[in-house]
C-alpha positions in Angstrom: 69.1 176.6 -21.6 67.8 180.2 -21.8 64.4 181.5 -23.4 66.7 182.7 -25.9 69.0 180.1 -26.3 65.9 178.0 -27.1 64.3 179.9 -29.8 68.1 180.1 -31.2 68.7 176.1 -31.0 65.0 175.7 -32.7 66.2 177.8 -35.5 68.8 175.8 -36.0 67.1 173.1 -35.7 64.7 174.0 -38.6 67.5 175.0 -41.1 66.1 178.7 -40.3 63.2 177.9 -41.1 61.2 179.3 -38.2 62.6 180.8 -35.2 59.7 181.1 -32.2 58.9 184.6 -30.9 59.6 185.5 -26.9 55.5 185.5 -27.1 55.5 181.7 -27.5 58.4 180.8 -25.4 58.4 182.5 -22.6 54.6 181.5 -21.6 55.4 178.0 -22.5 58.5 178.0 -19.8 55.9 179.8 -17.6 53.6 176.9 -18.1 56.3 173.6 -17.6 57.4 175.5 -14.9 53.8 175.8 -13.2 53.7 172.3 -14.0 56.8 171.4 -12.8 58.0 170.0 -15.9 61.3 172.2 -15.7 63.0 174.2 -12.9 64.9 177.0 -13.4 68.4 176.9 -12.2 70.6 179.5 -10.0 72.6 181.6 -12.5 75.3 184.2 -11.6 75.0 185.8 -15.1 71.4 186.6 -14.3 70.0 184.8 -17.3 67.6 182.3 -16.7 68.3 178.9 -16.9 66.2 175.8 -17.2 66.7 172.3 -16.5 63.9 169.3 -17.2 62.9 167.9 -13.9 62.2 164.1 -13.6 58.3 164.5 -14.2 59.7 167.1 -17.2 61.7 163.8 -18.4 58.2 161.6 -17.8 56.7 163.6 -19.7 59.0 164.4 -22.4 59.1 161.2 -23.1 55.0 160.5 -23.1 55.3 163.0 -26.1 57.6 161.3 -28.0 55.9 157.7 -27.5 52.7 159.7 -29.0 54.5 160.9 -32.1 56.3 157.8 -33.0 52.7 155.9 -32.7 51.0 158.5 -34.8 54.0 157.8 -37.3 54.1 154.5 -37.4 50.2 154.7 -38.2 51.3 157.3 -40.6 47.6 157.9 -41.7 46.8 161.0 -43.4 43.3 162.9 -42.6 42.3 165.4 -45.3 41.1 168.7 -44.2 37.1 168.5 -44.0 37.4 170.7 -47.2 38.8 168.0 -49.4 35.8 166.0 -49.5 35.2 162.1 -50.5 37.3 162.3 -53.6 40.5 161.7 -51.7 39.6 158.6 -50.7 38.9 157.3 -54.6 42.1 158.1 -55.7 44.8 155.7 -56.4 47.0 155.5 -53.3 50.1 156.6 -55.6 48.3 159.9 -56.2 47.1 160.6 -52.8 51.2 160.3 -51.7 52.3 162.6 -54.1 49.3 165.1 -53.2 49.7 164.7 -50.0 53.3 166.0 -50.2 52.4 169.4 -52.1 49.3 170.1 -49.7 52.3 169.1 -46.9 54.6 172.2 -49.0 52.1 174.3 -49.4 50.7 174.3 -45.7 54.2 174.5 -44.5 54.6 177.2 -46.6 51.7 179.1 -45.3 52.6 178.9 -41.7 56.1 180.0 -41.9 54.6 183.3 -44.1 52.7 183.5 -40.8 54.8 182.7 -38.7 57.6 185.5 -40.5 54.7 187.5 -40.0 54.4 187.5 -36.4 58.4 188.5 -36.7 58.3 191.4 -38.8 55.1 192.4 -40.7 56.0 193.3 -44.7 53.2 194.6 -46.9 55.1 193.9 -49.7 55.4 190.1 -48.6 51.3 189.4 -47.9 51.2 191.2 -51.8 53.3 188.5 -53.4 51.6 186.1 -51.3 48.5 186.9 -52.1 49.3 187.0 -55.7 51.0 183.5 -55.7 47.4 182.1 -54.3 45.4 184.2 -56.7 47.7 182.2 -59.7 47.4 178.8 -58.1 43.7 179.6 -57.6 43.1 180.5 -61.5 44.8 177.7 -62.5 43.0 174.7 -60.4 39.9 176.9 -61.9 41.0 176.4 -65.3 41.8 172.6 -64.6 38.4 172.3 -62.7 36.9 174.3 -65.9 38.6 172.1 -68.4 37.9 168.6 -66.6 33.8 169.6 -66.7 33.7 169.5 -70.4 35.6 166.8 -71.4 33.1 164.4 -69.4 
């Protein structure tokens, strides 16, 4: 594939989601190639094409053995920020939690990553205003859980 056939297959590959800029691909072909991870391969067209080379393969694959073992422990490390409570609440709540902090991060790095794209004042206003809301409100909640102890 091509630089730009790559950051097309990833945002298919993301439901649209995100689609990588030429200022993240294009260095990281530069690197697997300094690496010999991939190899670029003879084109008439004059696009650049690459191919995985064996180690590419090797190493392809370490990767994927180090995701499925950090699945399979499938432990989840709260940001330093969340403090001990996390670990004194009932496991049920911590999952559900967990998947709105997993939203909400998600979330955060596409607006970034969108960003990085095609910079919108307009969007970093309504983005700032949806955190300002879901700030005030955990305030309130924090507020109102202090004096009903």
């Amino acid at each position: 594939m091509s630089g730009s056939e790559i950051m097309v297959d990833i945002e298919k590959k993301t439901g649209g989601r995100w689609r990588p800029s030429p200022g993240s691909v294009y260095p990281l072909l530069a690197w697997l190639q300094d690496n010999r991870y991939i190899k670029e391969l003879s084109v008439e067209s004059g696009m650049k094409r690459y191919k995985l080379t064996d180690s590419g393969i090797e190493f392809l694959d370490e990767q994927r053995r180090i995701e499925r073992k950090l699945k399979s422990e499938a432990r989840f490390f709260p940001p330093p920020f969340m403090g001990p409570w996390w670990v004194r609440l009932p496991p049920e709540k911590t999952s559900t939690l967990r998947k709105s902090i997993r939203r909400i991060f998600t979330a955060f790095f596409e607006f970034g990553a969108n960003l990085d794209e095609e910079f919108s004042e307009q969007t970093v206003e309504e983005v700032r205003k949806v955190l300002d809301d879901a700030s005030e409100k955990l305030e309130k909640i924090n507020k109102k859980g202090r004096t009903t102890k």
